[in-house]
N, C-alpha and C positions, 0 to 999 in steps of 0.2 A: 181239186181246184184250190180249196183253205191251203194243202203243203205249198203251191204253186205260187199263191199269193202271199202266204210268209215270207218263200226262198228267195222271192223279187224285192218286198220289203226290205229285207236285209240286209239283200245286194246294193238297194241303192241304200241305206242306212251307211254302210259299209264306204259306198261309192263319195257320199257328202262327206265323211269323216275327214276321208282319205283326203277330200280337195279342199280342205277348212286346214288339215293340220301341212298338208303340203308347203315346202319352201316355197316363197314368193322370190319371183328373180325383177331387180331394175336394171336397165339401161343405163347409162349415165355418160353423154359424151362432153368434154372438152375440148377448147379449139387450143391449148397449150403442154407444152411438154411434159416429159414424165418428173425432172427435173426444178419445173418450176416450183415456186412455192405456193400457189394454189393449187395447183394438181396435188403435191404431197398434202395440204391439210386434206383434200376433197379423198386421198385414198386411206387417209386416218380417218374422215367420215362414213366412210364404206364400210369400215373395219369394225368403230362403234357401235354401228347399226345395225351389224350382221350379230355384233357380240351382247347389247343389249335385247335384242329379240329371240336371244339362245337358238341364232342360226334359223330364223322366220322367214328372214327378208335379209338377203342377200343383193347388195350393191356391186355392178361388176362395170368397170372405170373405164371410156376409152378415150385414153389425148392423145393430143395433137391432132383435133380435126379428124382423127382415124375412122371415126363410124360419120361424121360429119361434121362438115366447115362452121366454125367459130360463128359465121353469121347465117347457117342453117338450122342451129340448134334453137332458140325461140320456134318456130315453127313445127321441126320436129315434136317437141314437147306439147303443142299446143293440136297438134294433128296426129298425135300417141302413135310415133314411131320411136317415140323415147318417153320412159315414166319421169326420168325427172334430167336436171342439165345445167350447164352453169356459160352465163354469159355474160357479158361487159354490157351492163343498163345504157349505157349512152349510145351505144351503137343502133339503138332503137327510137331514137329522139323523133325522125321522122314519122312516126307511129305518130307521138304525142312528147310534145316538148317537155313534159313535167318527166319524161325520160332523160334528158340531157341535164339536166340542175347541175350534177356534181362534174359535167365537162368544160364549167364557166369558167375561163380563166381569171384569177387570181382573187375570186371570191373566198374559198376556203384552201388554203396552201399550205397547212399543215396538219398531222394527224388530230389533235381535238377539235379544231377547225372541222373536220371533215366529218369526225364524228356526230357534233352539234345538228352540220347539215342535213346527215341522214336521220337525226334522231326526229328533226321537225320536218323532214322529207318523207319519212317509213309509210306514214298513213297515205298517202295522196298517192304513191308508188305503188302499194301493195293492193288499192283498193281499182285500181286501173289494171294492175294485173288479174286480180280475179276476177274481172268481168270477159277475160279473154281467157279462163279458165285455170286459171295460174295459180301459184301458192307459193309465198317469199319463204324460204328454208331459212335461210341466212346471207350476209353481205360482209364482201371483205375489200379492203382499197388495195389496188396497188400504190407502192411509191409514188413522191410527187414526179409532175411529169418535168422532164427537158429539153431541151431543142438541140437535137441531134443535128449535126452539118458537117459536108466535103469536105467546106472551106470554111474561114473563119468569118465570124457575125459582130461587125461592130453595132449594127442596128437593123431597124425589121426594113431598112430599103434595100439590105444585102440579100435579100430573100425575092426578088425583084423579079419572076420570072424561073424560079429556081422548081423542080417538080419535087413535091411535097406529098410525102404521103399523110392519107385521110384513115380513120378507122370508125369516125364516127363524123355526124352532121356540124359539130361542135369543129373541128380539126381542119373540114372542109370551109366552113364560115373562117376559118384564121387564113387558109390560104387564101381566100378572096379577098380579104384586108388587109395582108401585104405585099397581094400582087405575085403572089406563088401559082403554079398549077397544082392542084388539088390532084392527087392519084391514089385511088381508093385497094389498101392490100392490108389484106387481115395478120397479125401475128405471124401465124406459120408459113406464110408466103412470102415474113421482108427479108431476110436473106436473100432471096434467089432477085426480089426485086433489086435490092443492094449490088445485084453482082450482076445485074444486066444492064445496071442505069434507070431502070424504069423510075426510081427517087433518088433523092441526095439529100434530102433535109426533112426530118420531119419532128413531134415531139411525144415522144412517152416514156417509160422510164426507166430506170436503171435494170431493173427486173427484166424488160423485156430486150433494152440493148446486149443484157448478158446472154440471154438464151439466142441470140440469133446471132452475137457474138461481131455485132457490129465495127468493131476494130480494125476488121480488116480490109473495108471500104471508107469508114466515114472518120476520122480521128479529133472531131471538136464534138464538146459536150458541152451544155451550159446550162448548170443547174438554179433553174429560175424559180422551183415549185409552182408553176402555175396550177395545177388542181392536183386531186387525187380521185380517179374515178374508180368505180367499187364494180366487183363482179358478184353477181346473183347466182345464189343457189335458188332454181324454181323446180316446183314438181310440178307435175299436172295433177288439178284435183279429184280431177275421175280418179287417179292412180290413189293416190293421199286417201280417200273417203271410202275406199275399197279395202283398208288394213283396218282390222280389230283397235278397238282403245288403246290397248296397252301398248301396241305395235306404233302408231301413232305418239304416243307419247315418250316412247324409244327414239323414234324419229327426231322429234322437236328437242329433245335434250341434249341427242348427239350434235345436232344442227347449232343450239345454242353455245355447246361445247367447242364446236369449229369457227362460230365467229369468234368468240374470245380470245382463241387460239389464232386466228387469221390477222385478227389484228395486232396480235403483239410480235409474230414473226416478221409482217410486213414492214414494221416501223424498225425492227433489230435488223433485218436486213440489207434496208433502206444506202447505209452509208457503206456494210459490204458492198453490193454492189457496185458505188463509186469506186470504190478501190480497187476492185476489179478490171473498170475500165482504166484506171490511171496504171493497171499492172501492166495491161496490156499494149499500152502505148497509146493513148488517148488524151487526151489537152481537156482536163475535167478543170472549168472555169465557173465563177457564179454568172458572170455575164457584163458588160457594161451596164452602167448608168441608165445610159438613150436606149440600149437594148429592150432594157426590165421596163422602163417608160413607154415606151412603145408597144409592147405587152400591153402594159396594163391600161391604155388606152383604150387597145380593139377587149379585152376584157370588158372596162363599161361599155361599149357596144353592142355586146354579146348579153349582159345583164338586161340593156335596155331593152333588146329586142326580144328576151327570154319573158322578161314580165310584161310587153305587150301581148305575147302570145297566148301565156298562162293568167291571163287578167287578176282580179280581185285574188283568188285562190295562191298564184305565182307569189304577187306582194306581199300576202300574208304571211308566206312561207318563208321569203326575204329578211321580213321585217321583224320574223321569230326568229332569225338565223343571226340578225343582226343585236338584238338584244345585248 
């Protein structure tokens, strides 16, 4: 009976070892290409993470929507069908508008601009995430955004009727102020929209007209910077509080490592891209006068109606941003 109860001992001694020093594997899905520039930081974060945990915790990357859609990923994470994932904050505004901040047009239009606003944003963002079981990794902008079009925009009454894709609450509120149809298609789905007609005009940014390679349906560009909205790395914190100390703290450093990295490639590639589109035969304009006016018209609009919704907390944020 004592060898009996040793030999069991052991076994399971043996058994916890084995499932303490065992590789941990995460999920990690993207709604963008393998090509883009947040996918390449997010598979150099993979790499860090597997490399400072001397192969613990291995990150294994799926974009383009492959394990799930751009706007499936918040949930999956949050219902741990993925440990951790990376999505576009604004596409969530409907949740809670302190999610849409950085989709206000012509609030912050440029990278320290945008920086400021996340830096007096972070807290109110992350603390709203973690109550739905979230954990902010890091945040990186895309490019400012433009207003892709068929035809050409002397002003927002050219947009009159025009169908306009939406990817977030923010985009859809612009098509209803200048009388556009709002048509809701994520990333990896505007190509095929482009080439059925289901849009003609819409606005995000050079990054993403290059990967869907937009040139070949729409040929006006007009680079207005109306915002730059930022994509989230989140894990789920079940996943996150279930790695050792140090493991965690391998996490956080690669993490911090990929936003500094995020954003200096986003801002270097920023005017690549334009060029790109002018390679390709595209009419890259800054825009007219009444164009940018009219803009930043439905922009206070959009402010207005952002800090009624977000009360006391919204202003405050505003009014540290304003500084």
């Amino acid at each position: 009976m004592l060898k009996t109860l040793v030999a069991v001992s052991a076994a399971t001694t043996a058994l916890l070892c084995g499932s303490v020093n065992a590789q941990q594997k995460w999920d990690m899905p993207t709604g963008y290409p393998g090509n883009n520039f947040h996918t390449e930081n997010i598979v150099q974060f993979a790499a860090d993470v597997e490399k400072a945990t001397g192969g613990k915790l291995k990150v294994t990357v799926h974009d383009n929507g492959s394990l799930f859609k751009a706007n499936e990923i918040k949930r999956a994470v949050q219902g741990g069908q993925a440990d951790i994932g990376e999505i576009i904050i604004s596409g969530y505004s409907n949740e809670d508008p302190m999610f849409g901040l950085d989709s206000i047009p012509f609030l912050a239009t440029g990278y320290p601009e945008a920086k400021k606003l996340w830096n007096v944003s972070k807290a109110a963002t992350e603390a709203r995430l973690a109550k739905q079981g979230l954990k902010v990794l890091y945040a990186v902008p895309w490019p400012p955004q433009g207003i892709y079009s068929a035809k050409p925009l002397n002003s927002a009454a050219d947009l009159k009727g025009v169908k306009w894709r939406a990817y977030n609450p923010n985009t859809s509120r612009i098509a209803q102020l200048v009388g556009a149809q709002p048509v809701t298609i994520q990333a990896a789905e505007l190509t095929q929209a482009l080439a059925t007609g289901a849009v003609s005009a819409f606005m995000t940014s050079g990054a993403t007209g290059y990967d869907s390679k937009v040139w070949e349906q729409v040929k006006y560009y007009y680079d207005v910077s109306a915002w730059l909205p930022k994509n989230l790395v989140i894990v789920s914190k079940k996943a996150f509080d279930a790695l050792d100390k140090p493991m965690q703290d391998a996490v956080l450093k690669s993490a911090a490592a990929a936003e500094v990295r995020g954003w200096k490639i986003s801002e270097e590639k920023n005017n690549w891209y334009k060029e790109q589109l002018t390679k390709n035969g595209m009419k890259v304009e800054t825009g007219s006068e009444q164009l940018r006016s009219d803009f930043k018209k439905v922009g206070l609009i959009i402010i207005a109606d952002w800090t009624t919704q977000t009360g006391a907390e919204g202003q405050a944020i505003i009014d540290a941003f304003r500084k």
